[in-house]
N, C-alpha and C positions, 0 to 999 in steps of 0.2 A: 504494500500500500504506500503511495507514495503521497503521505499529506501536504505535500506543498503546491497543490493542484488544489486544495482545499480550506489550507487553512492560512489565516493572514493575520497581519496586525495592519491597523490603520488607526492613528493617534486618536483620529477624529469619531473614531467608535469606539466606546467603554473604557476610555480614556487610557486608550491602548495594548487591553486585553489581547492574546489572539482567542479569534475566533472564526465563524465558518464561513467561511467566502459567502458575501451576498448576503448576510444573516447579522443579529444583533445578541444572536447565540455563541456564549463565550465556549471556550475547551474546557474552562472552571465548571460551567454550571453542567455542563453532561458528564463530566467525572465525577463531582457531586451526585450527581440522579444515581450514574452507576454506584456508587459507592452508599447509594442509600439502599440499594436493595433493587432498581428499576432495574427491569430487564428489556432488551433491545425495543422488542415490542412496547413498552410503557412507554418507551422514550420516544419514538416515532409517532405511535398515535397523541402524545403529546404538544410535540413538535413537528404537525405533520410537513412543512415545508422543508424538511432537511432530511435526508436519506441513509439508509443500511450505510456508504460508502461515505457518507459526511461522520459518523458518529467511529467506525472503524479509523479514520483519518486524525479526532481526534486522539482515541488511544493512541495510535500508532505515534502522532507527534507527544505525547506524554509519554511515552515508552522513550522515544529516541532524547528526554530533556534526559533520565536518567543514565543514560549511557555516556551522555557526553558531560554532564554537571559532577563535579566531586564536591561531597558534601554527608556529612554525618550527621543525620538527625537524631543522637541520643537523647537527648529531653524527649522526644518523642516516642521513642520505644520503651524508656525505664519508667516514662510518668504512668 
């Protein structure tokens, strides 16, 4: 999946979030939905303007932050 086809930052939308091309839908808030329990289908019939390949896009751009960012969230894991 290559999210760069899909996902973008524009200063002038959510004061610079990325989010989903053409959309006001951040990569926060569907990793939030996912992370609340939503499954693909919750999120689409949700959001119906945004697609299976918009929400895979985001993962896949949160997946590639963690490969390339070095960073130790222990307060996070021991709290």
């Amino acid at each position: 999946m290559n999210w760069k086809d899909r996902i973008i930052v524009d200063t002038a939308v959510l004061v610079g979030k990325p989010i989903i091309k053409g959309t006001r839908i951040s990569v926060e808030l569907i990793l939030d939905r996912a992370a609340d329990g939503w499954t693909m289908e919750d999120i689409l019939a949700s959001y119906p303007h945004i697609t299976r390949e918009d929400v895979l896009a985001d993962l896949s751009f949160a997946a590639e932050i963690f490969w390339e960012e070095r960073f130790v969230a222990i307060g996070k894991v021991t709290a």
